[in-house]
PDB file of N, CA, C, O and CB in Angstrom:
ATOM      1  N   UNK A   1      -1.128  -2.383  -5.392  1.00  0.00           N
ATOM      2  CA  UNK A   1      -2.552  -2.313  -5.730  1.00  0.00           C
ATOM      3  C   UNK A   1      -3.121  -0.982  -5.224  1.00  0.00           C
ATOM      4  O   UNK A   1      -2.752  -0.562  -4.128  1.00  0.00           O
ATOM      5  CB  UNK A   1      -3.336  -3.525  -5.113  1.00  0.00           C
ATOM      6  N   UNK A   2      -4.068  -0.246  -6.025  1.00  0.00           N
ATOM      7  CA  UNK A   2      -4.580   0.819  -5.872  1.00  0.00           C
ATOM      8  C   UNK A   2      -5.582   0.742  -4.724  1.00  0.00           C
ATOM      9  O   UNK A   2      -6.427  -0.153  -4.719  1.00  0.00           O
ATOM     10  CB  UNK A   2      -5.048   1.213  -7.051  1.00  0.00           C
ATOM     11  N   UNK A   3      -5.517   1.628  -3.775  1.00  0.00           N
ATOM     12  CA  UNK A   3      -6.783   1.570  -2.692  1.00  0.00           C
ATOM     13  C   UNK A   3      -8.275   1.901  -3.267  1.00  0.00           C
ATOM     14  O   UNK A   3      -8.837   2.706  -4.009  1.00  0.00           O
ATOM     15  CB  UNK A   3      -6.507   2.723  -1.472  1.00  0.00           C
ATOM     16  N   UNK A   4      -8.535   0.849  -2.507  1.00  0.00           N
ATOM     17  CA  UNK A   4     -10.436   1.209  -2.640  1.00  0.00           C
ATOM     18  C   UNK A   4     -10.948   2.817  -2.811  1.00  0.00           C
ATOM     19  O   UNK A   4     -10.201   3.792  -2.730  1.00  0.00           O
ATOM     20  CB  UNK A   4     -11.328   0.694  -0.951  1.00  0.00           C
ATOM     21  N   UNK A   5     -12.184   2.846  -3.029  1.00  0.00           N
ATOM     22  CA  UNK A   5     -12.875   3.944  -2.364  1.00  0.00           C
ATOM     23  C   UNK A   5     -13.508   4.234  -1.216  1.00  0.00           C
ATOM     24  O   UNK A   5     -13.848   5.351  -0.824  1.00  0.00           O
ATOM     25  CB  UNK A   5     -13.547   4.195  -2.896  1.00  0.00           C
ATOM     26  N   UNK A   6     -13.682   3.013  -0.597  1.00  0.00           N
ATOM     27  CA  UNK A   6     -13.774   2.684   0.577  1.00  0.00           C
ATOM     28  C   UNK A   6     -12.984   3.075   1.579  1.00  0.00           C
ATOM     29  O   UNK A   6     -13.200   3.898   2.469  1.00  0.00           O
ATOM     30  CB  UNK A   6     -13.793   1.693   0.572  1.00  0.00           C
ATOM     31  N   UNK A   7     -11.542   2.054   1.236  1.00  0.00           N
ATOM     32  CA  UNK A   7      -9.854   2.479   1.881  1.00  0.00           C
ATOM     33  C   UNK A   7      -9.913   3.864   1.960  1.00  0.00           C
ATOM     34  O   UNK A   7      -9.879   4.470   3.031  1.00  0.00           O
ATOM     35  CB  UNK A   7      -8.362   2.072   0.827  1.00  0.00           C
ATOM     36  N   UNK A   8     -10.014   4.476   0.689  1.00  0.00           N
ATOM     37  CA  UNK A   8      -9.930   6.209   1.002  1.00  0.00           C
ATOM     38  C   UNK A   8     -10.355   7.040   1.893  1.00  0.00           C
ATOM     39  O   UNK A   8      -9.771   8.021   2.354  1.00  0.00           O
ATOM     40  CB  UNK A   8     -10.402   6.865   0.228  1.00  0.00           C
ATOM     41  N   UNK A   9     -11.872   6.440   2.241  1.00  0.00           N
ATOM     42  CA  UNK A   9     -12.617   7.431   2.469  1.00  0.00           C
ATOM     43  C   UNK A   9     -12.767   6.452   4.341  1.00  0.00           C
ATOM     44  O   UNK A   9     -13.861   6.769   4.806  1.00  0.00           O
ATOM     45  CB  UNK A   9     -14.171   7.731   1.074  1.00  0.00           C
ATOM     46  N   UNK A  10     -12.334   5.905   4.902  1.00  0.00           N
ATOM     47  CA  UNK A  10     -11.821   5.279   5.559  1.00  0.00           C
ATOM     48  C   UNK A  10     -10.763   6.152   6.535  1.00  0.00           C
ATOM     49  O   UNK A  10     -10.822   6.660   7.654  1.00  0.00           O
ATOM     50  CB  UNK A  10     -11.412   4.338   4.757  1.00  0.00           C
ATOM     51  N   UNK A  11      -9.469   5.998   5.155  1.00  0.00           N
ATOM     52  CA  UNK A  11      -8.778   6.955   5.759  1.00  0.00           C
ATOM     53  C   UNK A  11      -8.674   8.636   5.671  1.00  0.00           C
ATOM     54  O   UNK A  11      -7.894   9.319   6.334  1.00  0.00           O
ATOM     55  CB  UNK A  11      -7.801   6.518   5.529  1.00  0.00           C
ATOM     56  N   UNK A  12      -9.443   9.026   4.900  1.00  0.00           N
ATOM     57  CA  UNK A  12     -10.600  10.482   5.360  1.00  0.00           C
ATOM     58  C   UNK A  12     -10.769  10.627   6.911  1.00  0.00           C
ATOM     59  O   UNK A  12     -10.264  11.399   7.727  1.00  0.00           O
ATOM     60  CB  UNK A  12     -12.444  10.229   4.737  1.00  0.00           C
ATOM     61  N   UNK A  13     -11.816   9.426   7.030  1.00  0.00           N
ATOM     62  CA  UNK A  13     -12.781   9.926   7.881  1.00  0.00           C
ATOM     63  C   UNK A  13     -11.378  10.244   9.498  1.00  0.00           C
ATOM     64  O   UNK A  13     -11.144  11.240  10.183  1.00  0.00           O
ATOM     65  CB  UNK A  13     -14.401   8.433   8.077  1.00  0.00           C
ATOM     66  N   UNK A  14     -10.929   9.156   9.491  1.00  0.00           N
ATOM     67  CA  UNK A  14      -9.965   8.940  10.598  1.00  0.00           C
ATOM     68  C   UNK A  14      -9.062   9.678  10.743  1.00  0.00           C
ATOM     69  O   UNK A  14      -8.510   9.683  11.844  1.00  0.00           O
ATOM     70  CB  UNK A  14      -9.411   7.917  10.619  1.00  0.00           C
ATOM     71  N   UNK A  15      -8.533  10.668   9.568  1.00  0.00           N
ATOM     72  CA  UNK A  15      -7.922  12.018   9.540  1.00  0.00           C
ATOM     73  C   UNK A  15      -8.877  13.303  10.442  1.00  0.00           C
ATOM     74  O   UNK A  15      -8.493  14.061  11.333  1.00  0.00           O
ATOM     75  CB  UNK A  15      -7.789  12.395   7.827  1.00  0.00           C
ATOM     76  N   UNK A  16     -10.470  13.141   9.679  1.00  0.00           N
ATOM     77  CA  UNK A  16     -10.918  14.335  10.019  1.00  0.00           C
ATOM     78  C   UNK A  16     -10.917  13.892  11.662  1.00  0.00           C
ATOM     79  O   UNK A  16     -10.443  14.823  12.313  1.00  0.00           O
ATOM     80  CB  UNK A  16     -12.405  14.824   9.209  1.00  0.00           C
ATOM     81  N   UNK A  17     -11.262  12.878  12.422  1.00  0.00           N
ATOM     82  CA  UNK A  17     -11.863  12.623  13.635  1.00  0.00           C
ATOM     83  C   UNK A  17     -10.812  13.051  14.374  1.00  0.00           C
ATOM     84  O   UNK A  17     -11.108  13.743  15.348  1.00  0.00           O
ATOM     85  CB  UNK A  17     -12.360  11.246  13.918  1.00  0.00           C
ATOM     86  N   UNK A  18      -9.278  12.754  14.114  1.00  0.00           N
ATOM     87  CA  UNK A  18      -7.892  13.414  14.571  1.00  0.00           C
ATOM     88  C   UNK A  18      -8.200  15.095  14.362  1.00  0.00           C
ATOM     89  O   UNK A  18      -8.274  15.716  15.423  1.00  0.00           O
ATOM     90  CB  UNK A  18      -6.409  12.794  13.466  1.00  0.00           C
ATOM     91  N   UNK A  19      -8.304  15.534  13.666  1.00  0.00           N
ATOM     92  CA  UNK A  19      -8.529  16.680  13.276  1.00  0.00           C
ATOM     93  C   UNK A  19      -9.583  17.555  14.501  1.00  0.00           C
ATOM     94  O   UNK A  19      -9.465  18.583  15.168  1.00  0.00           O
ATOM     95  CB  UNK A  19      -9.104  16.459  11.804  1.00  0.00           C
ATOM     96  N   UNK A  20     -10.436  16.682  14.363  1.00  0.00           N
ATOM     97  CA  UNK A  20     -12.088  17.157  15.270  1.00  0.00           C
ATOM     98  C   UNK A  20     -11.475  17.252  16.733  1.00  0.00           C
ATOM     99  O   UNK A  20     -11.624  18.179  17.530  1.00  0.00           O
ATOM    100  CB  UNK A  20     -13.714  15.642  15.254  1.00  0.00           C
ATOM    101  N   UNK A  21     -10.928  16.364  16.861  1.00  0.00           N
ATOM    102  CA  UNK A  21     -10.881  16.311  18.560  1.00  0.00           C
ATOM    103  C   UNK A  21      -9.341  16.919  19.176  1.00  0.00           C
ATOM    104  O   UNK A  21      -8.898  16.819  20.321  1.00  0.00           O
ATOM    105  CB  UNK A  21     -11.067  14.444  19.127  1.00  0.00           C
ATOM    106  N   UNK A  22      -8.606  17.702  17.727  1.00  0.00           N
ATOM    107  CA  UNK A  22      -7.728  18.734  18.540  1.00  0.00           C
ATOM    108  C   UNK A  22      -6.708  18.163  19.932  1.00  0.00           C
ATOM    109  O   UNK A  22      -6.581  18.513  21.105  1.00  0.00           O
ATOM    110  CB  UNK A  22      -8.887  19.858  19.155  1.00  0.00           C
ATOM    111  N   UNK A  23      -6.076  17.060  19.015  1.00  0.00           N
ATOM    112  CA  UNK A  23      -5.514  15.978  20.164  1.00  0.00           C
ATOM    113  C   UNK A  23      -3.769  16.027  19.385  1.00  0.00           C
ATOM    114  O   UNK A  23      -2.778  15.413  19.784  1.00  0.00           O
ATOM    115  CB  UNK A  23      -6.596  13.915  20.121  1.00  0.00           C
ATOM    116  N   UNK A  24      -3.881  17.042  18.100  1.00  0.00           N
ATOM    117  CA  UNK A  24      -2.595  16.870  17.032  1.00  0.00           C
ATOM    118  C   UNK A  24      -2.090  18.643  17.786  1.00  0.00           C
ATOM    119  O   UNK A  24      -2.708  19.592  18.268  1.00  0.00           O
ATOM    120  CB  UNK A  24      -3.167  16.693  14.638  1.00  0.00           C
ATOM    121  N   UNK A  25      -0.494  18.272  17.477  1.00  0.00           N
ATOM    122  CA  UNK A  25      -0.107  19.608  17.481  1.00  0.00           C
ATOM    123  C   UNK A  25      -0.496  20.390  15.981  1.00  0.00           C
ATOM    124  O   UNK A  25      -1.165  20.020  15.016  1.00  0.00           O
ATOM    125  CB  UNK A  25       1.491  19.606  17.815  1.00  0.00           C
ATOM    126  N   UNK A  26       0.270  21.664  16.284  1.00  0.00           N
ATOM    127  CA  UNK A  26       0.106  21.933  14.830  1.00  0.00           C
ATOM    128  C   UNK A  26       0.751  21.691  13.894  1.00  0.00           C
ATOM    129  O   UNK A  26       0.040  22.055  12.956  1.00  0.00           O
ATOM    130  CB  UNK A  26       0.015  22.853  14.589  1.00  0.00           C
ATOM    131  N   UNK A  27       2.032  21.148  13.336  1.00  0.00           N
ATOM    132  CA  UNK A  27       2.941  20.675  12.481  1.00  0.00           C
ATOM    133  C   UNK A  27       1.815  19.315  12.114  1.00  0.00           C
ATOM    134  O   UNK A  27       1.431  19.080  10.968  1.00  0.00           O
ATOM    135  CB  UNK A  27       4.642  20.386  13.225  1.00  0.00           C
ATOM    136  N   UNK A  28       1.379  18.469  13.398  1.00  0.00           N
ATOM    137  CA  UNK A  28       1.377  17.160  12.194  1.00  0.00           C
ATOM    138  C   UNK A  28      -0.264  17.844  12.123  1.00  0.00           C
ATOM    139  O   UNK A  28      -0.996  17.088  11.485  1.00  0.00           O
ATOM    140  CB  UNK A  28       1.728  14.895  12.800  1.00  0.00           C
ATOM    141  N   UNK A  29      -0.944  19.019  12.603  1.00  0.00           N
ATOM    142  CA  UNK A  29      -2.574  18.955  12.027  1.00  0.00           C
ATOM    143  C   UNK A  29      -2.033  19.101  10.815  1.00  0.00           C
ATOM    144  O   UNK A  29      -2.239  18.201  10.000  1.00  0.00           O
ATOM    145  CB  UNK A  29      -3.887  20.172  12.474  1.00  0.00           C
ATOM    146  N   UNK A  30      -1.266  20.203  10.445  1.00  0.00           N
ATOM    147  CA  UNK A  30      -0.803  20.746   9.377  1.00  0.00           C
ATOM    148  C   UNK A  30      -0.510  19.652   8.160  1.00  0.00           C
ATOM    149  O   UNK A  30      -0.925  19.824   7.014  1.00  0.00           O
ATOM    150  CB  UNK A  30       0.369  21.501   9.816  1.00  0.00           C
ATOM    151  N   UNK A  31       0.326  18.413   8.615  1.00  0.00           N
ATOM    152  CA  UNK A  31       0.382  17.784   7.690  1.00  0.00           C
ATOM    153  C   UNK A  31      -0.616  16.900   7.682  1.00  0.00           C
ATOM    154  O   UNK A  31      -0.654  16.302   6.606  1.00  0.00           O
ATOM    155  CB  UNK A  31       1.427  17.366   7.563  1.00  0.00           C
ATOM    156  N   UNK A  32      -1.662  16.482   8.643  1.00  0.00           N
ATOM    157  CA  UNK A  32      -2.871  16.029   8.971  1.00  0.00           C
ATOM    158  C   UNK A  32      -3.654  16.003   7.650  1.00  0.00           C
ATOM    159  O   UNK A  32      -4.076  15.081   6.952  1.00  0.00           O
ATOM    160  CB  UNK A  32      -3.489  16.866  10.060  1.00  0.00           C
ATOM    161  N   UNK A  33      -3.707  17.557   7.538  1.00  0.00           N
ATOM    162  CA  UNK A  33      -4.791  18.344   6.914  1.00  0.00           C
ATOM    163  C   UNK A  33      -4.205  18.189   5.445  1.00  0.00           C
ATOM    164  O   UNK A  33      -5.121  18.214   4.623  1.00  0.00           O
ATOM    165  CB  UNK A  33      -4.992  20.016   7.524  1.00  0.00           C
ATOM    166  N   UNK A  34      -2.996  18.042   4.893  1.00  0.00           N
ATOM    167  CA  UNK A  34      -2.430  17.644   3.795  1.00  0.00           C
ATOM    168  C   UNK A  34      -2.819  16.422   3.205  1.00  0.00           C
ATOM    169  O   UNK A  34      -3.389  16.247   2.128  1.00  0.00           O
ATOM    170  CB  UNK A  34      -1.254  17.636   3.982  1.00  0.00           C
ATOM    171  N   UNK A  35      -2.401  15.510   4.130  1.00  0.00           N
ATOM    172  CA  UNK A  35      -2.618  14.299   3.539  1.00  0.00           C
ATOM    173  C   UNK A  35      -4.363  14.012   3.466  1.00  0.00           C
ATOM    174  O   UNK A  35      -4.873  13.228   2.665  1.00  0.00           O
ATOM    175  CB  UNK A  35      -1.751  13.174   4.438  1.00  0.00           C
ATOM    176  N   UNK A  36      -5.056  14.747   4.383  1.00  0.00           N
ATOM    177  CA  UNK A  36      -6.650  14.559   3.947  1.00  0.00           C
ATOM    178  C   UNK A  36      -6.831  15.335   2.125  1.00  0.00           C
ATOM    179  O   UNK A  36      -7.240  14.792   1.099  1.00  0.00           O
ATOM    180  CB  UNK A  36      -7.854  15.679   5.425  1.00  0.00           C
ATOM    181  N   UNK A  37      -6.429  16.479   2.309  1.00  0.00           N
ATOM    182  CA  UNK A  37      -6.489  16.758   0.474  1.00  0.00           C
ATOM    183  C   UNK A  37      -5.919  16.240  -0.582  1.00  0.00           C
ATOM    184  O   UNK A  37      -6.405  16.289  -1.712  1.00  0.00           O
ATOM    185  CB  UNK A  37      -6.107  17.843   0.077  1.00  0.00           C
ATOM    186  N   UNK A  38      -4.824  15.698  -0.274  1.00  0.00           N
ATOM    187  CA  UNK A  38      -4.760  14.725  -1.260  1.00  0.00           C
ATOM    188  C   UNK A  38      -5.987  13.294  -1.296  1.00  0.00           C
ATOM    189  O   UNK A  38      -6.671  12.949  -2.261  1.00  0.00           O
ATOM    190  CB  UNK A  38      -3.259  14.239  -1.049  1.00  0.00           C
ATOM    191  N   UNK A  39      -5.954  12.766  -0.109  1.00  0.00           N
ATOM    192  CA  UNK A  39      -7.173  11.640  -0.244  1.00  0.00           C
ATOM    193  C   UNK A  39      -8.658  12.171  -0.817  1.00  0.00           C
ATOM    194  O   UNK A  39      -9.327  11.343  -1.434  1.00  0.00           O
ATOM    195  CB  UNK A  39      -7.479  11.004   1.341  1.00  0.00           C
ATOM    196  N   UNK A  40      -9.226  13.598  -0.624  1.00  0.00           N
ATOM    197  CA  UNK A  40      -9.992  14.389  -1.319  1.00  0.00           C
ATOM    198  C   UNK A  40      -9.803  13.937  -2.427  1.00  0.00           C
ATOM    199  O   UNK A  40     -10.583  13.105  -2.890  1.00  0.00           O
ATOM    200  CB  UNK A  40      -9.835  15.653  -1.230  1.00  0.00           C
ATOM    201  N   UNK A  41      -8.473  14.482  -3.274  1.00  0.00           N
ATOM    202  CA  UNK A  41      -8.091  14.584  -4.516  1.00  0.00           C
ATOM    203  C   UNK A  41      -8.970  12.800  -5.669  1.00  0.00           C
ATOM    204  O   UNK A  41      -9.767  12.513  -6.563  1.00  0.00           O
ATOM    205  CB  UNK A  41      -6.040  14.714  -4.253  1.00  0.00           C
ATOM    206  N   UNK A  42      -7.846  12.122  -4.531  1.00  0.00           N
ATOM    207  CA  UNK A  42      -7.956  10.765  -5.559  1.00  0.00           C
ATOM    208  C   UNK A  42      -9.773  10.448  -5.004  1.00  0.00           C
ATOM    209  O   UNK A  42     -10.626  10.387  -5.890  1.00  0.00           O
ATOM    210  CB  UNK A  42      -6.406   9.041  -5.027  1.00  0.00           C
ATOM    211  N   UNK A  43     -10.075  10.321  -3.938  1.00  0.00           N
ATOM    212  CA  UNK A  43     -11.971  10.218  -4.349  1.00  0.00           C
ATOM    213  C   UNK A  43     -12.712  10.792  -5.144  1.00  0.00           C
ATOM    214  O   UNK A  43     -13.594  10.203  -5.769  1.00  0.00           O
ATOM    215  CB  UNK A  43     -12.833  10.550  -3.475  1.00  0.00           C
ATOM    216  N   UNK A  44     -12.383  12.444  -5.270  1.00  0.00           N
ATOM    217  CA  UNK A  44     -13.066  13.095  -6.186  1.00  0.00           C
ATOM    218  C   UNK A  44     -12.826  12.070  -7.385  1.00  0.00           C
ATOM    219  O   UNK A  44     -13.753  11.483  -7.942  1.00  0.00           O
ATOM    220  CB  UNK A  44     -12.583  14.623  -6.375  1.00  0.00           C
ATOM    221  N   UNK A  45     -11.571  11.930  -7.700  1.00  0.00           N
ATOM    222  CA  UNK A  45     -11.331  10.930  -8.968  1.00  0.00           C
ATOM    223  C   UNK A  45     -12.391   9.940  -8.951  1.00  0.00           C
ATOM    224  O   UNK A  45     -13.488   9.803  -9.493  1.00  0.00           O
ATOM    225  CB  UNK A  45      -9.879  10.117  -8.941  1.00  0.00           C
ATOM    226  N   UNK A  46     -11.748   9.370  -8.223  1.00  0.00           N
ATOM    227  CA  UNK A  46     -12.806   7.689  -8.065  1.00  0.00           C
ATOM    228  C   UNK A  46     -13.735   8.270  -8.725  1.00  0.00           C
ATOM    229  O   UNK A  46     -13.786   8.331  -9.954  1.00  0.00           O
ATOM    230  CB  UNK A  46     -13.499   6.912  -6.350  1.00  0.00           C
ATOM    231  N   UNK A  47     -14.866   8.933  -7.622  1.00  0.00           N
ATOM    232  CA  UNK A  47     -15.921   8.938  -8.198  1.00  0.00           C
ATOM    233  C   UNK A  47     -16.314   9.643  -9.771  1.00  0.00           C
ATOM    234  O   UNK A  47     -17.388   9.562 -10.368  1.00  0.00           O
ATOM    235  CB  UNK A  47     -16.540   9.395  -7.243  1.00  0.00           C
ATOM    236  N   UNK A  48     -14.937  10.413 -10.234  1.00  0.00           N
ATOM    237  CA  UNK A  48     -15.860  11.228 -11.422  1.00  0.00           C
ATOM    238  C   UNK A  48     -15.551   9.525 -12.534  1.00  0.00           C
ATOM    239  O   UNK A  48     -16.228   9.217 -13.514  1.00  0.00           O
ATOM    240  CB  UNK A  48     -14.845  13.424 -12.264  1.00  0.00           C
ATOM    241  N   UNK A  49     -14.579   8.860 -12.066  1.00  0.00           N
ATOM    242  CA  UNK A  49     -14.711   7.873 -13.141  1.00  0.00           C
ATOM    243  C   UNK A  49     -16.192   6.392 -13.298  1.00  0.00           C
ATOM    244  O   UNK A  49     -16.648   5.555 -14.077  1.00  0.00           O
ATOM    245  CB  UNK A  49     -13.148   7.198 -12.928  1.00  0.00           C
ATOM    246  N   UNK A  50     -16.368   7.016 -11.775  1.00  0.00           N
ATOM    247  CA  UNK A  50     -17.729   6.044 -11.572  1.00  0.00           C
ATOM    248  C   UNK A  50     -18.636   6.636 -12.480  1.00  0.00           C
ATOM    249  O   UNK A  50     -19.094   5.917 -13.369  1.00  0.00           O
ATOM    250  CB  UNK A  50     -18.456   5.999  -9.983  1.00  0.00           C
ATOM    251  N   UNK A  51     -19.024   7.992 -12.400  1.00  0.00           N
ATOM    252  CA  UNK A  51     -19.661   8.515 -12.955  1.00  0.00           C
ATOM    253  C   UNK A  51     -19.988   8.839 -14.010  1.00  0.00           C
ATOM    254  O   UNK A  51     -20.986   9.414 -14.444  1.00  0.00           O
ATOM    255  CB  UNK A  51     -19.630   8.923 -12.680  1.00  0.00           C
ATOM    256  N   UNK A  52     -18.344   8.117 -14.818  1.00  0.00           N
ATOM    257  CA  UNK A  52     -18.203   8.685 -16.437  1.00  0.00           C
ATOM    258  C   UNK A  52     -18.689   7.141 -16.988  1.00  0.00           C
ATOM    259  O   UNK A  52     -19.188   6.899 -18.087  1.00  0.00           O
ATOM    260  CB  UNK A  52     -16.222   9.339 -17.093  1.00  0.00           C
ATOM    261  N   UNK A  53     -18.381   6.133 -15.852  1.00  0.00           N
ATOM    262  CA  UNK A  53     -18.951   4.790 -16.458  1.00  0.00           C
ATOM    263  C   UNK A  53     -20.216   4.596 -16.543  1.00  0.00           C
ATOM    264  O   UNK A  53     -20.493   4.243 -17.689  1.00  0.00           O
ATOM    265  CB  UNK A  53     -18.588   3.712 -15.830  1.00  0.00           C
ATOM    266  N   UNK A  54     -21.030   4.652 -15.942  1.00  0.00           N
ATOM    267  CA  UNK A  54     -22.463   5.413 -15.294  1.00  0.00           C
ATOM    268  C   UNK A  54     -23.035   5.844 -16.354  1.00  0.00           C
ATOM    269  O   UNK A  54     -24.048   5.188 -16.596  1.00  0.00           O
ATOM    270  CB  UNK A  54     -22.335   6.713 -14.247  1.00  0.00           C
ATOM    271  N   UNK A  55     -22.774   6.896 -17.309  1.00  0.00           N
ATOM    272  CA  UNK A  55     -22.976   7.923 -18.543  1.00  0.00           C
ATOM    273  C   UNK A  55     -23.006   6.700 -19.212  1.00  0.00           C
ATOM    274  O   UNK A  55     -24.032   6.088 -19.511  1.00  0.00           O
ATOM    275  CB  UNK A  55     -21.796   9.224 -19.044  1.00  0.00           C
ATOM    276  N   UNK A  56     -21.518   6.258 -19.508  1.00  0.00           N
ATOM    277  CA  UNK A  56     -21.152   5.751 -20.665  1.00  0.00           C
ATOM    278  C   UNK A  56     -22.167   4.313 -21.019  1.00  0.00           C
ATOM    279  O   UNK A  56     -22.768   4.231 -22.090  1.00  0.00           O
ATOM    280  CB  UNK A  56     -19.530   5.480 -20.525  1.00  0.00           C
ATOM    281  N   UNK A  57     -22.232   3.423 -20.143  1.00  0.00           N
ATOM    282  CA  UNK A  57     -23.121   2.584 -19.689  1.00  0.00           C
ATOM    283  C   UNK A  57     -24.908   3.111 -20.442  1.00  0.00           C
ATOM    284  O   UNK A  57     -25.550   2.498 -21.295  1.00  0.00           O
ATOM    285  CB  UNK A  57     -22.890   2.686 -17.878  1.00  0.00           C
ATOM    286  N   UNK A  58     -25.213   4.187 -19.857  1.00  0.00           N
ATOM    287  CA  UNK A  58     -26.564   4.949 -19.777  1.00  0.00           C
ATOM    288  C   UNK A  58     -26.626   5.125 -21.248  1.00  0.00           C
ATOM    289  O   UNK A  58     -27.606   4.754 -21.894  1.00  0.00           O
ATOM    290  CB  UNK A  58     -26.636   6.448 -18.824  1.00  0.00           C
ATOM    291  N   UNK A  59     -25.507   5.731 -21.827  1.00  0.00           N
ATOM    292  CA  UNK A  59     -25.736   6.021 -23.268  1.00  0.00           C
ATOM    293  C   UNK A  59     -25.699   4.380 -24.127  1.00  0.00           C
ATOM    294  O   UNK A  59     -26.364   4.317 -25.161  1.00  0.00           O
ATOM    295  CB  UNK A  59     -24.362   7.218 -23.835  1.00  0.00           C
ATOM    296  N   UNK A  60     -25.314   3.746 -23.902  1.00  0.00           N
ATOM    297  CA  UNK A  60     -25.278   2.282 -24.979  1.00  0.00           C
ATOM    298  C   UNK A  60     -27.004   1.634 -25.108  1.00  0.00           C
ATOM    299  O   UNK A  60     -27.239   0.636 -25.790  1.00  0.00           O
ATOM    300  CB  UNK A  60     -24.028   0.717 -24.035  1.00  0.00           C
TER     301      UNK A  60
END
């Protein structure tokens, strides 16, 4: 099953807070910071499809 947008942004936030408090070496910030752009990636999604429903909805 596909994660929420919630789930995503969930596990965002708990990336950046690892990130913030400089507690990671640099190999895993490095891959830290990877796996936050991909979770970027698929929210941006989420939301542009919220948004295209939103339209699509608006126009009927």
């Amino acid at each position: 099953m596909e994660p929420t947008f919630e789930q995503l942004m969930a596990q965002l936030d708990a990336i950046v807070k690892e990130l913030e408090n400089d507690a990671l070496g640099l190999e895993k910030s490095i891959a830290a910071y990877q796996k936050g752009m991909e979770l970027s990636k698929l929210i941006a999604t989420k939301l542009q499809q919220a948004k295209d429903l939103l339209v699509e909805r608006a126009d009927d």
